[in-house]
C-alpha positions as CSV (number, residue, x, y, z in Angstrom):
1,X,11.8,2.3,7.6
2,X,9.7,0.8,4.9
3,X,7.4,1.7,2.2
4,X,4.1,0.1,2.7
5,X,1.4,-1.1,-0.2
6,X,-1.9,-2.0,0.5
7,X,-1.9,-4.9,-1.9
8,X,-5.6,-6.0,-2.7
9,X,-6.6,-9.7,-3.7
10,X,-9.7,-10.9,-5.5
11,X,-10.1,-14.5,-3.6
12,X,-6.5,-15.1,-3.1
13,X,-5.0,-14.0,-6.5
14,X,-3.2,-10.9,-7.3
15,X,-4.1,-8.7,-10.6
16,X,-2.1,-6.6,-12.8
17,X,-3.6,-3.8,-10.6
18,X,-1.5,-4.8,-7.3
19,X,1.7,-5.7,-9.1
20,X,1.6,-2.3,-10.6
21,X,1.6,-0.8,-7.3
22,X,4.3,-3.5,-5.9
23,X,6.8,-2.5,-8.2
24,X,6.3,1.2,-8.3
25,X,6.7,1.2,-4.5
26,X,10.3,-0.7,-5.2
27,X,10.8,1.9,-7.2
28,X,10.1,4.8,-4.4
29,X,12.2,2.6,-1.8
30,X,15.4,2.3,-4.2
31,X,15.5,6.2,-3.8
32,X,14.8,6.1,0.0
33,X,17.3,3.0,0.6
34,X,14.5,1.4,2.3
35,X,12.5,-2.2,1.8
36,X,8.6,-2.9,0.4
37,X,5.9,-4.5,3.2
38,X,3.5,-5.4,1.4
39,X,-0.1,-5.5,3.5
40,X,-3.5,-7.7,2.3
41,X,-6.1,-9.2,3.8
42,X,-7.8,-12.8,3.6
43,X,-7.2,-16.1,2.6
44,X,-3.8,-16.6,0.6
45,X,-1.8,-18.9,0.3
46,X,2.3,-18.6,0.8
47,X,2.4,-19.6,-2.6
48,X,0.6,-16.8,-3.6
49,X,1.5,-14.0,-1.3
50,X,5.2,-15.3,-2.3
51,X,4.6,-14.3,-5.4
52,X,4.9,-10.8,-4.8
53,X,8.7,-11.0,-3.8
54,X,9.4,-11.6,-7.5
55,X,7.7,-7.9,-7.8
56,X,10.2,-5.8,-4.6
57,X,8.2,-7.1,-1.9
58,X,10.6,-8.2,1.3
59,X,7.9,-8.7,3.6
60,X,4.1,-10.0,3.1
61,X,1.6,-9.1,6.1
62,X,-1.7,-11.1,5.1
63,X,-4.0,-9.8,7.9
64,X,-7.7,-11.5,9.2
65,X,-9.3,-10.8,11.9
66,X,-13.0,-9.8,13.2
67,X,-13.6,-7.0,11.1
68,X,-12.1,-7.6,8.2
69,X,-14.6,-10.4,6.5
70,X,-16.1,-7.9,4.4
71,X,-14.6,-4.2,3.3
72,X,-15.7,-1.0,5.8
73,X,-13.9,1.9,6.2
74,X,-13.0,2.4,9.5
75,X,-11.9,-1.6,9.8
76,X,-9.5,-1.3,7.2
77,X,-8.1,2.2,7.6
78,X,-7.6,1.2,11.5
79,X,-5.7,-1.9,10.2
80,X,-3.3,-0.3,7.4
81,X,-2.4,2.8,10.0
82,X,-1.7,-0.2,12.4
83,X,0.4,-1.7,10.2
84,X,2.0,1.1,9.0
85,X,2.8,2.4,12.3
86,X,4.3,-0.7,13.4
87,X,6.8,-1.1,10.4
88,X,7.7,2.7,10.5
89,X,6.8,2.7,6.6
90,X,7.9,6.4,5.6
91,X,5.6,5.8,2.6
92,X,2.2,4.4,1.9
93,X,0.5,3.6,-1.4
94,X,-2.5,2.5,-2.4
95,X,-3.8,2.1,-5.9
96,X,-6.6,4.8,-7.5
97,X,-9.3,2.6,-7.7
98,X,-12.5,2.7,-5.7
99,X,-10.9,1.2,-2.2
100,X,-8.0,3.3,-2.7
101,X,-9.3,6.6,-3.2
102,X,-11.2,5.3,0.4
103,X,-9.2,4.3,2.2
104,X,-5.9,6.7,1.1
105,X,-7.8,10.0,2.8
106,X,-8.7,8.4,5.8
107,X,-5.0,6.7,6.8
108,X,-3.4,10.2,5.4
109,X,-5.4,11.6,8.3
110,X,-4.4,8.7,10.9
111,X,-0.9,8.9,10.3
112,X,-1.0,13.1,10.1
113,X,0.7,12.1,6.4
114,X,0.3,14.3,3.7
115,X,-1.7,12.8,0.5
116,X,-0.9,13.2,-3.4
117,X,-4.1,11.5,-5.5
118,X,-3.5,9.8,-8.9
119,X,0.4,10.3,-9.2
120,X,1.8,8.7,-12.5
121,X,5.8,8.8,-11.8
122,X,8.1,7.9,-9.3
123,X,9.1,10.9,-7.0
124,X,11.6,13.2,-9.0
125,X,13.3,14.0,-5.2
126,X,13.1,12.1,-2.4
127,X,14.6,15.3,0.0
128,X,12.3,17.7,-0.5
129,X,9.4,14.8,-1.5
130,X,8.3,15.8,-4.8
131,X,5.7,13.8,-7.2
132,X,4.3,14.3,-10.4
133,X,0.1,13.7,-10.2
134,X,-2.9,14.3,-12.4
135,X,-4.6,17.5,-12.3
136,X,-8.0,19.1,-13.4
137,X,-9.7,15.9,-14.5
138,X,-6.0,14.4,-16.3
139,X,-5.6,17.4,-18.5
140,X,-2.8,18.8,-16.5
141,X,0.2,17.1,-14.6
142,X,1.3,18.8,-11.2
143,X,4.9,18.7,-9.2
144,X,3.0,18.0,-5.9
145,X,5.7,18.4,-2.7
146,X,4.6,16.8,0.3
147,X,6.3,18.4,3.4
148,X,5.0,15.5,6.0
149,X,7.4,13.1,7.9
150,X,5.0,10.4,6.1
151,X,3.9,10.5,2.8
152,X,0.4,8.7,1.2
153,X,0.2,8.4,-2.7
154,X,-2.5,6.8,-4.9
155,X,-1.0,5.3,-7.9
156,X,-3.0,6.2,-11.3
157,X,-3.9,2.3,-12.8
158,X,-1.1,1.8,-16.1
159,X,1.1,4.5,-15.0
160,X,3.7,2.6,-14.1
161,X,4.9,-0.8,-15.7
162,X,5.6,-4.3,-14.1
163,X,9.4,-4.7,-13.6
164,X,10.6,-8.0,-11.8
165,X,12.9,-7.8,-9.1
166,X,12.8,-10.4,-6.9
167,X,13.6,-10.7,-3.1
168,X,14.1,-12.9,-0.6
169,X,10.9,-12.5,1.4
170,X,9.3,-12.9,4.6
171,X,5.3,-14.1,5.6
172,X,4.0,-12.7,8.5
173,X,0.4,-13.2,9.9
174,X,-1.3,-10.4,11.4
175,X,-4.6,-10.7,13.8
176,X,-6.5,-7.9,13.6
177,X,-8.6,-6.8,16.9
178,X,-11.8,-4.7,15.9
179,X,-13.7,-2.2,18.3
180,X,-17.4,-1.7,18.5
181,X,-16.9,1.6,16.4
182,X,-14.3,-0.6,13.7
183,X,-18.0,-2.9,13.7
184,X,-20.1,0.0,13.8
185,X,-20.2,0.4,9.8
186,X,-21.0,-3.2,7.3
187,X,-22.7,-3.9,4.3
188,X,-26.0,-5.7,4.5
189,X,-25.1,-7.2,0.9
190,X,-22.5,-8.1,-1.4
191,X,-23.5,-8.5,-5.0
192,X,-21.0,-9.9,-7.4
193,X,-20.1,-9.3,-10.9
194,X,-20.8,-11.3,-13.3
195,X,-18.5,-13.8,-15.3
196,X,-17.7,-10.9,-17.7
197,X,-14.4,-9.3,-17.7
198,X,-13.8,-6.3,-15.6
199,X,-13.9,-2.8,-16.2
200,X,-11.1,-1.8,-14.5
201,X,-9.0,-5.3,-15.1
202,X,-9.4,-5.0,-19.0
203,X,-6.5,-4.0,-21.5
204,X,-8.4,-3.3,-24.5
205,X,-12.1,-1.2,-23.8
206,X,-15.0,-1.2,-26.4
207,X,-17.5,1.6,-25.3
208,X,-20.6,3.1,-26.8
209,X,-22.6,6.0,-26.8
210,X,-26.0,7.5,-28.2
211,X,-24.8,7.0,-31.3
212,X,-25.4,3.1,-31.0
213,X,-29.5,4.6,-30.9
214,X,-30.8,2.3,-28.8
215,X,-30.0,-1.4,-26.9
216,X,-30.9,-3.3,-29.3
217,X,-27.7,-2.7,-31.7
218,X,-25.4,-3.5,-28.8
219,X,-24.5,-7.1,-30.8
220,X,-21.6,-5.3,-32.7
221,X,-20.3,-3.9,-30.1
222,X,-20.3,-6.8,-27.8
223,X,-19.4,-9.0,-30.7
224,X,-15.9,-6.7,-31.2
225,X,-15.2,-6.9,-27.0
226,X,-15.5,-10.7,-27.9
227,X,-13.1,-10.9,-31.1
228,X,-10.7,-8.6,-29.2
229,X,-11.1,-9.8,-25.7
230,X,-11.9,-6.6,-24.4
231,X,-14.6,-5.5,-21.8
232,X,-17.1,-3.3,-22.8
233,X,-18.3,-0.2,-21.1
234,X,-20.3,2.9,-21.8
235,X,-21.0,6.9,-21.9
236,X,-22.9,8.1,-19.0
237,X,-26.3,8.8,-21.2
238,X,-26.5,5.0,-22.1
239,X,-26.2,4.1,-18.4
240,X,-28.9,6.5,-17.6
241,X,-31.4,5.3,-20.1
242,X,-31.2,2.1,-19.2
243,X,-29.2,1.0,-22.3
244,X,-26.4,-0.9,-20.5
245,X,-25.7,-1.6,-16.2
246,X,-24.9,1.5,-15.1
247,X,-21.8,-0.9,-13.5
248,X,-20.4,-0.2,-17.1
249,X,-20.4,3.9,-17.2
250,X,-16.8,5.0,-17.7
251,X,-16.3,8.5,-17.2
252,X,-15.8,11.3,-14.1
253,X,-18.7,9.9,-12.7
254,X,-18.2,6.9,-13.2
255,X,-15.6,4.5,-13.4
256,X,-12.3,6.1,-14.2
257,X,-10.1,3.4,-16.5
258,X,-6.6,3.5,-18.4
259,X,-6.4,0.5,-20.5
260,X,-4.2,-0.2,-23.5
261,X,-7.0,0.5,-26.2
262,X,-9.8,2.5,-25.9
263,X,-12.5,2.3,-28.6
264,X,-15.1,4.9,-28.6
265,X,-18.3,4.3,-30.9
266,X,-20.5,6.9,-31.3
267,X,-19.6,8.9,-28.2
268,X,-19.4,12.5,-28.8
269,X,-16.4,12.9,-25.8
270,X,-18.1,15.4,-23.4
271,X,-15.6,16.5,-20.3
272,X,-16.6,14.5,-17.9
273,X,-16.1,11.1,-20.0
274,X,-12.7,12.2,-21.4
275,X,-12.0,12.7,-18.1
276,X,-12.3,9.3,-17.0
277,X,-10.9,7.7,-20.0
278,X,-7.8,9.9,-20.9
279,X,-5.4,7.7,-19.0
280,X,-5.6,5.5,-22.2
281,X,-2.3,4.5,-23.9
282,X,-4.1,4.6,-27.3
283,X,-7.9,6.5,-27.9
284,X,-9.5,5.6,-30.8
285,X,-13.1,7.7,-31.8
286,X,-15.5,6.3,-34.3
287,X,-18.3,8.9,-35.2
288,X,-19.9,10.5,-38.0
289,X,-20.1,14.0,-36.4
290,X,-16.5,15.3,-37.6
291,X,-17.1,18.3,-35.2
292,X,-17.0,15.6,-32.4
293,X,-14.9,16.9,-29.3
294,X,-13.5,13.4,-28.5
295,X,-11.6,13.9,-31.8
296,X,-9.7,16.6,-30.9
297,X,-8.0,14.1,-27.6
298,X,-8.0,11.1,-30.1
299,X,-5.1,8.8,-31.0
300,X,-6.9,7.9,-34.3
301,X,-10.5,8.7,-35.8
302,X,-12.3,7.2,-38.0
303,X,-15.3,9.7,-39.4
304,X,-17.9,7.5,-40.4
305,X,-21.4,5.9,-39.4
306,X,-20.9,3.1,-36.9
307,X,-23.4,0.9,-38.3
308,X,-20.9,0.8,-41.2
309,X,-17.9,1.1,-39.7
310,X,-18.1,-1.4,-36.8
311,X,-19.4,-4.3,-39.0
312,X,-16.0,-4.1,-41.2
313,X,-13.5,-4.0,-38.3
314,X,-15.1,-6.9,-36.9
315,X,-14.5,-8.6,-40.0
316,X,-11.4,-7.3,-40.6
317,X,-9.9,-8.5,-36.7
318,X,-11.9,-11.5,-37.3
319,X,-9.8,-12.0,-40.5
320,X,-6.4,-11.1,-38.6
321,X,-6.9,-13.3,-35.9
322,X,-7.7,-16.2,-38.3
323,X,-4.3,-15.0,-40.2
324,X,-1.8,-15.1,-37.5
C-alpha cells in the first residue's frame, strides 16, 4: 500500500505548494502505516526529485513519455491512475490549485475512489475515513467520510505546514505510452507568465478594488507589493474593466489564494471575493466605507481613504525595513 501525491514541478524545481502536499501525505500514511510515492512529470534531476525525501517521500516516480510534453487531461489522469494502480496507493492527493481540482475528479472516477475537495486537516479516523474540508465557499468546515476502498483528497494551499522528515528514498523512471484518445485533446499555445511573482506562489497579497478609481493610481499599490515583496492581485470589477490582467482576479471566480497576509484596498468584500480569499492567515481591509462587508471577515481594518492611507504605510514599511 502507499499514499500517492501528484507532486507538480515548474521546470524541475519544487514550490512550497508541492512540499505542502508531501508532508501532509506523510502525515495520512503515519496513520495508515503505509509509505509516500511521490509521482511528477519532466525533466528533474535526482538531485532535485531527492529533495523530496527530506519531506516523507520513500519513492520518487518522474514520468515522460509521448503525451506528457504539455498538460491535457486525459494524458495525465491516464498516467496518475496508472501509477496509482500499480503501487496500490490506498490514497491519492493532489493539491487545490487549477491542475488539481482537474485532474482529482477525473482519477476519483478511474480508480472508482471517492473524492473530498479542499480538505484542511489530516484525517481525524483512518477506519471509518473521515476528513475535515471547506464548505459553502470556506465559510463552513465539513467531517466528510469517504466509504471507498481508495480515497482522493485535494489539499487546500497553507493548510497544512512543511514538517521535515526525511527518508531513505528511491528514483524510479516511468515511460508513459499514450493512445490516440490520451493525444486526442492539446493546447495549440502556451503563454507564460511574466517575471512577476505568482499569485498563487506569494506569501504576502496586495489587492485592489474600485476604490483605487481607475489604473492610473495602481503606483501605490504596486509600490507596497515591491517594499513588502508581495504579489499583487485584484477584485473581479478591476479585472473586468480592464484595470489590471484579468490573470490577477482573486476571488470565486477567479483565483482562489491563502497567503500569509492579505491586504485589501478599497475592496468592498462581496461573497464571491471573500470566498476566494478567506483561506488567509491574516485579512487586513483598508476602506473608507465603515459599512464595508469585508470588515465584518477582517483580521484588522483600517477605516480611511486609501489615497491617504496607503501612501503612509509605504513609508512607514519603507522606514521598518530601513530599521532592521
Amino acid at each position: 500500500m502507499a499514499v500517492l501525491a501528484y507532486t507538480e514541478n515548474w521546470n524541475g524545481e519544487f514550490k512550497k505548494l508541492s512540499l505542502e502536499l508531501v508532508s501532509y501525505a506523510y502525515a495520512i500514511a503515519e496513520k495508515i502505516g503505509t509509505q509516500v510515492v511521490c509521482l511528477t512529470v519532466g525533466n528533474v534531476t535526482d538531485e532535485k526529485l531527492l529533495e523530496l525525501s527530506k519531506f516523507g517521500a520513500s519513492k520518487v516516480i518522474v514520468a515522460n513519455g509521448e503525451g506528457l510534453q504539455s498538460f491535457t487531461n486525459q494524458s495525465y489522469t491516464k498516467l496518475i491512475a496508472e501509477v496509482a494502480t500499480g503501487q496500490n496507493a490506498q490514497v491519492v492527493v493532489f493539491a487545490n490549485n487549477a491542475s488539481g481540482e482537474s485532474l482529482a475528479p477525473r482519477v476519483s472516477v478511474r480508480l472508482r475512489a471517492g473524492l473530498a475537495p479542499n480538505v484542511v486537516e489530516v484525517p481525524s479516523s483512518v477506519e471509518p475515513f473521515v476528513v475535515r474540508k471547506k464548505a459553502f465557499s470556506g465559510k463552513a468546515f465539513v467531517d466528510f467520510k469517504i466509504n471507498s476502498a481508495i480515497k482522493v483528497l485535494t489539499l487546500t494551499q497553507n493548510a497544512f505546514k512543511i514538517i521535515e522528515n526525511p527518508k531513505d528514498c528511491s528514483i524510479e523512471k516511468h515511460n508513459f505510452d499514450a493512445s490516440p484518445a490520451d493525444l486526442a485533446v492539446a493546447p495549440k499555445q502556451l503563454i507564460k507568465s511574466d517575471g512577476k511573482m505568482s499569485i498563487s506562489d506569494a506569501e504576502i497579497l496586495i489587492s485592489a478594488g474600485r476604490g483605487l478609481k481607475g489604473p492610473e493610481n495602481w503606483g501605490m499599490v504596486e509600490e507596497m507589493a515591491q517594499i513588502l515583496g508581495a504579489g499583487t492581485c485584484c477584485s473581479r470589477p478591476v479585472a473586468d474593466l480592464g484595470w489590471r490582467p484579468h490573470h490577477e482576479h482573486v476571488g470565486q471566480t477567479g483565483k482562489v489564494v491563502a497567503p500569509n497576509l492579505y491586504i485589501a484596498i478599497g475592496i468592498s468584500g462581496a461573497i464571491q471575493h471573500l470566498a476566494g480569499v478567506n483561506g488567509s492567515k491574516v485579512l487586513v481591509a483598508i476602506n473608507k466605507d465603515t459599512e464595508a462587508p469585508f470588515f465584518e471577515s477582517a483580521d484588522y481594518g483600517i477605516v480611511g481613504d486609501a489615497f491617504d492611507i496607503v501612501p503612509r504605510l509605504n513609508a512607514a514599511f519603507k522606514k521598518f525595513k530601513i530599521t532592521q
